[in-house]
Structures are given as structure tokens and as C-alpha cells.
C-alpha positions, 0 to 999 in steps of 0.5 A: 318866984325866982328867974335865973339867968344863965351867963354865956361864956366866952369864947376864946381866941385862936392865935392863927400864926400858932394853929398853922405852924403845929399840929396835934397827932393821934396820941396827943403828941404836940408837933412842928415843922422845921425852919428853913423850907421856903427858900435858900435851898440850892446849896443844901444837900439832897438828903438835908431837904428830906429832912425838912418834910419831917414834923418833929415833936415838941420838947420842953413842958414850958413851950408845949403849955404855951402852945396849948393856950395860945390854940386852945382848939387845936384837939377839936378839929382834924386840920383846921376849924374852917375845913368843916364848912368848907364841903 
């Protein structure tokens, strides 16, 4: 008689700061905000600042592969993963 135990597998873990400042599209393309939102704005144009609400795609395959394993979890949920318990 034989008794087989099943290992759990762990879980990894979100590296919160990574997950809020990128997002997942439709397609699968991995992208970012721009800097330089938040304050110090007076003196730009108004055209410059409608640019900023853009979200641009990563570039280069290093910083994408670092992205991905820092959010593992990124593709599984819409936004963010506490907005399923959040109704």
C-alpha cells in the first residue's frame, strides 16, 4: 500500500509598485504610462499634457521579461486582482 502525498505549490509574489504602473491589453501588448504627470505642470503646453494621458507600449524584450516576472498575474485579472471582491 502505497500513500501519495501531493505537494502544494507556491504562490508567487506581486510586486505591487510593478502591477499599478503597467497594464495588459487586449492583444497581449505590455504597457506604460508617461512620467511626469503629477505636478510641475504649469509651464507645460497644453498639447504636451494630452500627451501624457497616453499609454505607450513597452520597448525592448529585457525590460518586458523583467516586467512579467515581477507581475506574474498581470493577464489573469482585468485591472487589479482585488477588484473581484470588491462588489
Amino acid at each position: 500500500m502505497e500513500i501519495v502525498v501531493a505537494l502544494k505549490k507556491y504562490k508567487l509574489k506581486t510586486h505591487k509598485a510593478t502591477s499599478k504602473r503597467f497594464r495588459l491589453t487586449g492583444s497581449g501588448k505590455l504597457v506604460r504610462t508617461k512620467g511626469g504627470k503629477s505636478h510641475f505642470r504649469r509651464r507645460t503646453s497644453a498639447r504636451t499634457k494630452r500627451l501624457f494621458t497616453e499609454m505607450i507600449p513597452v520597448k525592448g524584450k529585457g525590460f518586458q521579461k523583467r516586467i512579467r516576472r515581477l507581475v506574474p498575474y498581470l493577464g489573469k485579472y482585468k485591472s487589479n486582482p482585488n477588484s473581484r471582491t470588491a462588489k
